[in-house]
C-alpha positions as CSV (number, residue, x, y, z in Angstrom):
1,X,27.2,-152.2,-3.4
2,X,28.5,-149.9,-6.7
3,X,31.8,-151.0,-8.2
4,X,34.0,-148.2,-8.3
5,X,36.6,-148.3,-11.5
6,X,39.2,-150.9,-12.0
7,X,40.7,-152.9,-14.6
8,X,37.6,-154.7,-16.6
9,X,39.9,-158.2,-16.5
10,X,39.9,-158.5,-12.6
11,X,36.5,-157.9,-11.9
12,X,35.5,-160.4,-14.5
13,X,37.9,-163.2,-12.8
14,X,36.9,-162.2,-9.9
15,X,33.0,-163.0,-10.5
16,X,33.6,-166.1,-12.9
17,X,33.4,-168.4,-9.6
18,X,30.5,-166.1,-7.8
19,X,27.6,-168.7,-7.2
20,X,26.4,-171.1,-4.6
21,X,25.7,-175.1,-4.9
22,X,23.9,-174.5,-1.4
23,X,22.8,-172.3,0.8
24,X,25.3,-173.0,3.3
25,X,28.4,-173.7,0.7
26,X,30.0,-170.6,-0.4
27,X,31.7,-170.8,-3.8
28,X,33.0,-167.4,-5.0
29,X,36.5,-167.4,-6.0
30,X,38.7,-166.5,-8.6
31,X,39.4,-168.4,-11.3
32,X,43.1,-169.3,-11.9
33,X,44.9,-170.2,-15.2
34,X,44.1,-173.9,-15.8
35,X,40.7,-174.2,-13.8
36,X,40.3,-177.9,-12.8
37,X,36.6,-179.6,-12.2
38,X,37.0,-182.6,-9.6
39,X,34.1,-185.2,-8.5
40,X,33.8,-183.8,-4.4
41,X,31.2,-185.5,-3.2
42,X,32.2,-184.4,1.1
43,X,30.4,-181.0,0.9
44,X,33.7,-179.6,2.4
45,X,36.6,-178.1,0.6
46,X,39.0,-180.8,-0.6
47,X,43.1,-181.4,-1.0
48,X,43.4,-183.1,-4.7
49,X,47.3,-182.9,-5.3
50,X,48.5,-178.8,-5.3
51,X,45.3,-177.8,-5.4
52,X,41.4,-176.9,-3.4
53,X,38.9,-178.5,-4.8
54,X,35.4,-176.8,-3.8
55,X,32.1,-179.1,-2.9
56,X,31.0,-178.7,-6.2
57,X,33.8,-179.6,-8.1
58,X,35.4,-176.4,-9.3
59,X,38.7,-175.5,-8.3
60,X,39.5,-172.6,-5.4
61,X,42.2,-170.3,-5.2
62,X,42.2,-168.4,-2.0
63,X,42.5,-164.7,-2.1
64,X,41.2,-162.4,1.0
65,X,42.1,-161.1,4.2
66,X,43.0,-161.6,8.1
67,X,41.2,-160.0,11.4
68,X,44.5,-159.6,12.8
69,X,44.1,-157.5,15.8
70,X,40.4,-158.4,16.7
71,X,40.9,-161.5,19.3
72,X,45.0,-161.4,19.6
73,X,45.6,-158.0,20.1
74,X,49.0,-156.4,18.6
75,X,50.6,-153.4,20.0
76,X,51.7,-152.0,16.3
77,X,48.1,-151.7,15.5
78,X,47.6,-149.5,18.6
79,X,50.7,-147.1,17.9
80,X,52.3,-149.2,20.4
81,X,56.5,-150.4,20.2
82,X,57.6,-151.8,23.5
83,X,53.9,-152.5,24.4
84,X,53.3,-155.4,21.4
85,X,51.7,-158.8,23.4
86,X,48.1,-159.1,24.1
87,X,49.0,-159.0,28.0
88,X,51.1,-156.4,27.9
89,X,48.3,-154.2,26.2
90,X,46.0,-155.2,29.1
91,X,48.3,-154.5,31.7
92,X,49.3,-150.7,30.3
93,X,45.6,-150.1,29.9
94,X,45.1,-151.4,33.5
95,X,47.6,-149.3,34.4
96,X,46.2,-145.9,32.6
97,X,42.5,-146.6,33.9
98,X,42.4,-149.8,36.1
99,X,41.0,-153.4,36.0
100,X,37.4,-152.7,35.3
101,X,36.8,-150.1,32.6
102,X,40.2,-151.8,30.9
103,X,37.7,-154.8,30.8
104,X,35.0,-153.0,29.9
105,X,36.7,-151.4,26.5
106,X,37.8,-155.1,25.6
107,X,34.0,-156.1,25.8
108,X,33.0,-153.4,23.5
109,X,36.6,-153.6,21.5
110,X,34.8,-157.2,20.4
111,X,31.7,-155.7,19.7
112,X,32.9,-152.9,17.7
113,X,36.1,-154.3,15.6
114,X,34.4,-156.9,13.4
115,X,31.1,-156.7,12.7
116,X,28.4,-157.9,10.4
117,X,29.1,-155.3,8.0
118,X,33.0,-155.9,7.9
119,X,32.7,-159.2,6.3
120,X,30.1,-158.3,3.8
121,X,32.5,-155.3,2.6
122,X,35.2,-158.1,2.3
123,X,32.8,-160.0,0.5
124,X,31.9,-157.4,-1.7
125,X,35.8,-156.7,-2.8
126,X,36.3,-160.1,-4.4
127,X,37.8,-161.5,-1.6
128,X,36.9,-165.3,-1.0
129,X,38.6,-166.3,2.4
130,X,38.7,-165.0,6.1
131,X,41.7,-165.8,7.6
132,X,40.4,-165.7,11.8
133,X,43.4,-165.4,14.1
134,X,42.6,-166.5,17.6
135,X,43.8,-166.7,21.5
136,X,43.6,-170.2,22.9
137,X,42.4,-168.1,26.2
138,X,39.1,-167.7,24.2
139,X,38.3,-171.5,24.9
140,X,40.0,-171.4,28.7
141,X,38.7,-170.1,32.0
142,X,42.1,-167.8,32.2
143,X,42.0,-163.6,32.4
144,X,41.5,-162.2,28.7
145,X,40.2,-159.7,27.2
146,X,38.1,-158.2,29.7
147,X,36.6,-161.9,31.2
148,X,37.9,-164.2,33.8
149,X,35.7,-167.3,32.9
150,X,32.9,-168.2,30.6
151,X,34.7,-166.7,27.7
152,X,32.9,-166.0,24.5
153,X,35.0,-167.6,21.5
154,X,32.8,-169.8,20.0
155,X,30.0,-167.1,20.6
156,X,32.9,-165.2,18.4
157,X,33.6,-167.9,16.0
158,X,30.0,-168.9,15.3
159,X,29.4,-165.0,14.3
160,X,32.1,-164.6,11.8
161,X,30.7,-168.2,10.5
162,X,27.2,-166.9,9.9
163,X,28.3,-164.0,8.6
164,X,30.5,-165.6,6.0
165,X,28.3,-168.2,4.9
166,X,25.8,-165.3,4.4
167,X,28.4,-163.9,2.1
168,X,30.2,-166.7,0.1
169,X,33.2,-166.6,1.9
170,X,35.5,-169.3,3.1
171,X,36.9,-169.5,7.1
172,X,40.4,-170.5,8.1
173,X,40.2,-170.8,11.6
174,X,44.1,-170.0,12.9
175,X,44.9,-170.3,16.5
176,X,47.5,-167.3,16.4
177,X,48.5,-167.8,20.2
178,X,49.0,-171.7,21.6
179,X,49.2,-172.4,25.4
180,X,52.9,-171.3,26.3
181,X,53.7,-169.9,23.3
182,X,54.6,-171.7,20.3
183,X,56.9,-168.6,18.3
184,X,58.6,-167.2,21.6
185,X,58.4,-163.5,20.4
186,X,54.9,-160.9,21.2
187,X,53.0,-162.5,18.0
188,X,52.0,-165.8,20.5
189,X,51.4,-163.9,23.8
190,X,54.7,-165.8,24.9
191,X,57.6,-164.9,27.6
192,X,60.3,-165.2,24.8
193,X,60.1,-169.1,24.4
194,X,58.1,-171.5,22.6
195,X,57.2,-173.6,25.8
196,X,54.4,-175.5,23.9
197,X,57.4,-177.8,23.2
198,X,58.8,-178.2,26.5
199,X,55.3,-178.6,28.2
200,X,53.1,-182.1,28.3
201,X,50.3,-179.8,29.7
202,X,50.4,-177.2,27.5
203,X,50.3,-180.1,24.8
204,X,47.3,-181.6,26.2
205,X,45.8,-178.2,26.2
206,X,46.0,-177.4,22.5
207,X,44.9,-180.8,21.6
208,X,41.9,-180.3,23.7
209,X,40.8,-177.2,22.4
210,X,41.5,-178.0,18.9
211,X,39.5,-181.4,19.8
212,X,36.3,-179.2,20.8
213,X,36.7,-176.7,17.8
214,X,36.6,-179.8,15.0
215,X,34.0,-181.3,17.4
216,X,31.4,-178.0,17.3
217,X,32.2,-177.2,12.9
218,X,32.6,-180.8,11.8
219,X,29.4,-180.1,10.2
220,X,30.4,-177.0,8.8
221,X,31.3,-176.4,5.5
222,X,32.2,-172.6,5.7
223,X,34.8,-173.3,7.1
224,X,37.9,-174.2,4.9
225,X,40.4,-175.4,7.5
226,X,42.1,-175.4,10.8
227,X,45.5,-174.0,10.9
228,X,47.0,-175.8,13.8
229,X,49.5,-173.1,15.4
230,X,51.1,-169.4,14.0
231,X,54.7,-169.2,12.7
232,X,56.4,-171.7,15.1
233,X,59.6,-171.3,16.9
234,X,61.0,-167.9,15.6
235,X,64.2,-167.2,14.1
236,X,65.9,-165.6,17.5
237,X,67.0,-169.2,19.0
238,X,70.8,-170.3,18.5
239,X,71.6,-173.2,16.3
240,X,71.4,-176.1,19.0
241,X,67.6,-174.6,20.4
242,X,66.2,-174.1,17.1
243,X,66.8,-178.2,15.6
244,X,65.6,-179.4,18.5
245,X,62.5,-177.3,18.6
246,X,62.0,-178.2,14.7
247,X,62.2,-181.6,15.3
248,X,59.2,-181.4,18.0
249,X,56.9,-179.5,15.2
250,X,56.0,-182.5,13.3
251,X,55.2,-184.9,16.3
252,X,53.0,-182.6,17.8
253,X,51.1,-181.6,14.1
254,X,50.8,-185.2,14.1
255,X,49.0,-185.6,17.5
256,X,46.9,-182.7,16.9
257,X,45.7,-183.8,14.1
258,X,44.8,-187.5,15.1
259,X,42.5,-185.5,18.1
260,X,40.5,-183.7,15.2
261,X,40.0,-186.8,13.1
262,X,38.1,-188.3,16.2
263,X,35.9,-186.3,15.7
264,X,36.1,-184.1,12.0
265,X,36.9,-186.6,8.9
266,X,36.9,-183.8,6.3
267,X,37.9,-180.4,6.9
268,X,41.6,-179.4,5.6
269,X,44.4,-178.9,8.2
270,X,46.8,-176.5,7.7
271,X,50.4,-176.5,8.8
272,X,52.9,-173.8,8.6
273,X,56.7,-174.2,8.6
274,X,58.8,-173.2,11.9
275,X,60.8,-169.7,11.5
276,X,57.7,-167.5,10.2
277,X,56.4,-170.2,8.4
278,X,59.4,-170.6,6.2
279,X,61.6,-173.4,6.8
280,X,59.9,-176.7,5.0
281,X,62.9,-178.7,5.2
282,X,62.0,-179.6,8.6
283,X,58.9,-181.8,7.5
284,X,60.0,-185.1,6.8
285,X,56.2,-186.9,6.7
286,X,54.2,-184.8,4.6
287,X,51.7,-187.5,3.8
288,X,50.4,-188.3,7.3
289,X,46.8,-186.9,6.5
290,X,45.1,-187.0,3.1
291,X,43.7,-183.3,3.7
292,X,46.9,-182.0,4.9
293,X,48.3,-178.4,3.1
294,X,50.9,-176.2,4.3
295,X,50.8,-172.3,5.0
296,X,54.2,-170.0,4.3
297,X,54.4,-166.3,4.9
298,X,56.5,-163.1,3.1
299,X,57.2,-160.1,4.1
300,X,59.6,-157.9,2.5
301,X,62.6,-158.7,0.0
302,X,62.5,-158.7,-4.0
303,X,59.4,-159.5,-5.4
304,X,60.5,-162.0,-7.7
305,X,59.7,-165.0,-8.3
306,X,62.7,-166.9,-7.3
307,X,61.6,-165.6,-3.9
308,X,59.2,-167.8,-3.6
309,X,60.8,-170.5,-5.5
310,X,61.6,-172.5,-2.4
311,X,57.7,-172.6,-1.3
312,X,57.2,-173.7,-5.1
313,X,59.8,-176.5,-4.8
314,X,58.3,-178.2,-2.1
315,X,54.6,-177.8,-3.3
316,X,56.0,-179.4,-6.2
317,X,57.9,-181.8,-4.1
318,X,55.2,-183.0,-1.7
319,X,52.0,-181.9,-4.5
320,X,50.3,-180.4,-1.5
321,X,48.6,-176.8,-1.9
322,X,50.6,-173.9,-0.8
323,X,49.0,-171.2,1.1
324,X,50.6,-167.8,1.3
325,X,48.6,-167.2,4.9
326,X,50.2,-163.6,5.6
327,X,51.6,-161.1,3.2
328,X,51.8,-157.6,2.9
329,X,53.1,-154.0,5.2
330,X,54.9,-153.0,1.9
331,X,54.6,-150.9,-0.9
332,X,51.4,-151.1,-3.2
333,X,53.8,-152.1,-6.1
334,X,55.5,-154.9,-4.4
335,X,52.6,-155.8,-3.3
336,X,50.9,-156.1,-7.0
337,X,54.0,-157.7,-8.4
338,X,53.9,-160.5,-5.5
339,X,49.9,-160.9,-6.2
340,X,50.6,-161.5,-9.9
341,X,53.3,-164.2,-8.8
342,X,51.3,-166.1,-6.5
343,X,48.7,-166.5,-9.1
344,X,51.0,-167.5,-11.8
345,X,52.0,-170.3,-9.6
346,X,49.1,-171.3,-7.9
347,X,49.7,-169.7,-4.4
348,X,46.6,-168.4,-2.8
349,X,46.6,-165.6,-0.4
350,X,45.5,-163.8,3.0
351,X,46.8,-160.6,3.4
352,X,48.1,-159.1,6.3
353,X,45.7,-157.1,8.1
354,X,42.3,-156.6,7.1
355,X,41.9,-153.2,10.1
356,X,44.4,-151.2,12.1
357,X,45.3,-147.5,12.8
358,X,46.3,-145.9,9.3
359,X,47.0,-147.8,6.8
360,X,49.2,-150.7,5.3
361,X,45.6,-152.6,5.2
362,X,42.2,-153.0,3.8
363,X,40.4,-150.5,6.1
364,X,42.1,-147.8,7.9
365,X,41.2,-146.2,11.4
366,X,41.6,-143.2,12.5
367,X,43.3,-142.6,16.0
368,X,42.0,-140.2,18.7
369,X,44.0,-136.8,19.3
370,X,44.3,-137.7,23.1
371,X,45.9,-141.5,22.3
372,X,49.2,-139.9,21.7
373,X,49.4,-139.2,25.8
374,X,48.6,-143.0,25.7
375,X,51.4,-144.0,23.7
376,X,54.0,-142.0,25.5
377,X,52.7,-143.7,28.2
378,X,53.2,-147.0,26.8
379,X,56.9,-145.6,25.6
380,X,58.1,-144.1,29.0
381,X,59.2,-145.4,32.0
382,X,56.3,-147.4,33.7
383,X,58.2,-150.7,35.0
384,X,58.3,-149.9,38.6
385,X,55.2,-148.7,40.5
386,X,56.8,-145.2,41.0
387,X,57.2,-144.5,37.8
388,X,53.8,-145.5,37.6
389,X,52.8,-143.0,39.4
390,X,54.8,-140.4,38.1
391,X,54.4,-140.7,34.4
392,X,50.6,-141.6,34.4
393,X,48.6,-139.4,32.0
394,X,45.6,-138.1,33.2
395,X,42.6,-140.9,33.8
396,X,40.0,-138.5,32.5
397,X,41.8,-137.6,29.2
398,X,43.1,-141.4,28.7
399,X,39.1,-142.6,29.1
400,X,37.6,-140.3,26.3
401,X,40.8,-141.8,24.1
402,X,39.6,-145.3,24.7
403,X,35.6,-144.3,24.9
404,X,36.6,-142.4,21.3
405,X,38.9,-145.1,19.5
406,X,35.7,-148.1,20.7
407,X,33.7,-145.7,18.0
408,X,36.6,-145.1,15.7
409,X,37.0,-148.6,14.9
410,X,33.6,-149.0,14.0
411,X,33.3,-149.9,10.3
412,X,31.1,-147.4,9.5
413,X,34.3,-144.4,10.8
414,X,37.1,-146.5,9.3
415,X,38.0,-145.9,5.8
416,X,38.8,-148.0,3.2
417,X,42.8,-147.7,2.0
418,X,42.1,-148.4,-2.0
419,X,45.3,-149.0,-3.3
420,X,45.8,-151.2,-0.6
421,X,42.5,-152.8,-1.8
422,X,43.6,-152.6,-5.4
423,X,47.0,-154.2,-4.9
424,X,45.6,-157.0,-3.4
425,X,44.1,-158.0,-6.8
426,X,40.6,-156.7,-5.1
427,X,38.3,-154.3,-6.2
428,X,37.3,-151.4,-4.1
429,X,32.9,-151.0,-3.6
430,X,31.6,-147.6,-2.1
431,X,30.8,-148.1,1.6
């Protein structure tokens, strides 16, 4: 792809790092102030102090991008506001058009959202990590996203895998949404609690499916890392809730963790701090893995440094890497500023998403004229099975909507938001 204009300096940093040591090992990456060059002999990307050390020695700094939206399905990205948790979105579309062309549109939603061609546009911005946010239903027999058993998310996960390792990039594999809910808010696909922490079966459940993940990519070395759980236990819990929840974050990292190493000796885990990844005061052990980093997240306020400066004081603190996994829904110059201060300090990046309707992300997607009916819909009274009735839109109308937006999302009708792109320290390629 053609590089369209930008500043001369970032193009060159970002292409110092371009380069492979193996066909399978992808090494682009920008380079940061003080590169470092470290003996890694593992073939897997490595913890050495506050920094990532790639397999052939030379240091990474993350920078790239999330698939947000593609298998944990927000109702922002949809137009939606009341109608904002994965099941929620399934049950207003069963609603609109019933069980079995709702299940139909989330088979081609898959098919359609992140293809082969997404990630090699990523690619071809810079960009050197995938962030991959997930549904623990993908590895379950439970209802989602248009299959009742036999669910497809390793067929998922191996794609974006291939696809990446095709084009240098780096996989963080995130389960966004743990059995029962580990935030208690529509991010985890919860009822308003984090019930992962008051459930021995829903605890047995993520350390299963984490156990089969490390067991299928131990031998992969796209992928970077496995981020255990999403933002943990949000913010909306009184005083008494909240430290008790805190103090069960640790323990179960901890037993997570030991499940993978059964299996996976090398790949990095990543664990992010309880109240949207931004209380590390709570981690009292922060040595109980060699390749252990943590993830924070910012959204909003000043972009200062001080900000940040608490994220700083425990990398510093605990000389573990720091991982800003989500960032961004602001204005392109807060957004530049807070790019320029995560690479003065050594903070590497993911932001926050990489497709949605409009904009406020890498690539932009235009909404059908009929989806409007759909979102008043989703706005309007519908709780009772009169209402229903009464405020339904027509089926007709509501399936060329979801027959349009399946083609509408399709990389090649999307378009890319290049400020967006150019704020994010990226450079923007022609399609």
């Amino acid at each position: 792809m053609k590089l369209k204009s930008l500043a001369l300096p970032l193009i060159v940093a970002a292409l110092i790092g371009a380069g492979m040591t193996s066909a399978k090992t992808p090494t682009r990456g920008r380079m940061i102030k003080r590169p470092l060059h470290i003996e890694n002999k593992t073939g897997f990307v490595q913890v050495h102090g506050p920094n990532l050390i790639k397999p052939d020695g030379s240091q990474l700094f993350i920078i790239g991008t999330n698939l947000g939206n593609w298998l944990n399905p927000e109702g922002y990205m949809f137009g939606f506001g009341r109608t904002n948790a994965p099941r929620q979105i399934n049950d207003l579309f069963c609603e609109l058009v019933g069980p079995e062309f709702t299940a139909d549109f989330w088979k081609q939603y898959k098919d359609n959202y992140i293809t082969r061609k997404d990630i090699e546009y990523i690619a071809s911005t810079g960009a050197n990590t995938i962030r991959l946010p997930f549904h623990y239903k993908l590895f379950t027999g439970e209802d989602y996203m248009g299959l009742t058993k036999d669910q497809d998310g390793f067929a998922r996960m191996d794609s974006v895998i291939k696809w990446s390792r095709d084009n240098n990039l780096f996989v963080i594999l995130d389960m966004h949404d743990a059995p029962a809910g580990q935030t208690g808010d529509n991010i985890d696909d919860s009822y308003g609690y984090p019930w992962l922490f008051e459930s021995p079966k829903a605890q047995a459940q993520i350390i299963d499916i984490w156990h089969r993940i490390a067991d299928r990519y131990k031998d992969e070395p796209v992928i970077l890392g496995y981020e255990l759980m999403n933002e943990p236990i949000a913010t909306h819990f009184d005083k008494e809730t909240t430290a008790r929840l805190n103090a069960e974050l640790e323990p179960l990292y901890k037993r997570i963790t030991k499940a993978i190493r059964e299996v996976d000796p090398n790949h990095i885990i990543l664990a992010g701090a309880p109240q949207w990844n931004t209380n590390f005061s709570v981690f009292q052990d922060t040595d109980f893995d060699p390749q252990l980093m943590y993830t924070c997240h910012r959204y909003g306020g000043d972009p200062t440094p001080e900000s940040l400066q608490h994220y700083i004081d425990f990398r510093n603190k605990t000389n573990r890497p720091m991982y800003m996994g989500e960032i961004g829904h602001n204005s392109d110059e807060w957004q530049s500023t807070m790019v320029q201060i995560m690479q003065d300090n050594n903070i590497g990046y993911t932001f926050w998403p990489y497709k949605k309707r409009d904009n406020s992300c890498m690539m932009g997607v235009s909404m059908p004229a009929e989806w409007d009916s759909i979102v008043k819909f989703s706005e309007g009274p519908h709780a009772t099975f009169a209402e229903i009735r009464e405020h339904r839109p027509d089926q007709a109308l509501v399936r060329k909507a979801m027959t349009q937006y399946l083609d509408n999302i399709r990389f090649e009708n999307c378009k890319p938001q290049v400020n967006y792109i150019k704020s994010m320290g990226l450079y923007v390629p022609e399609k």
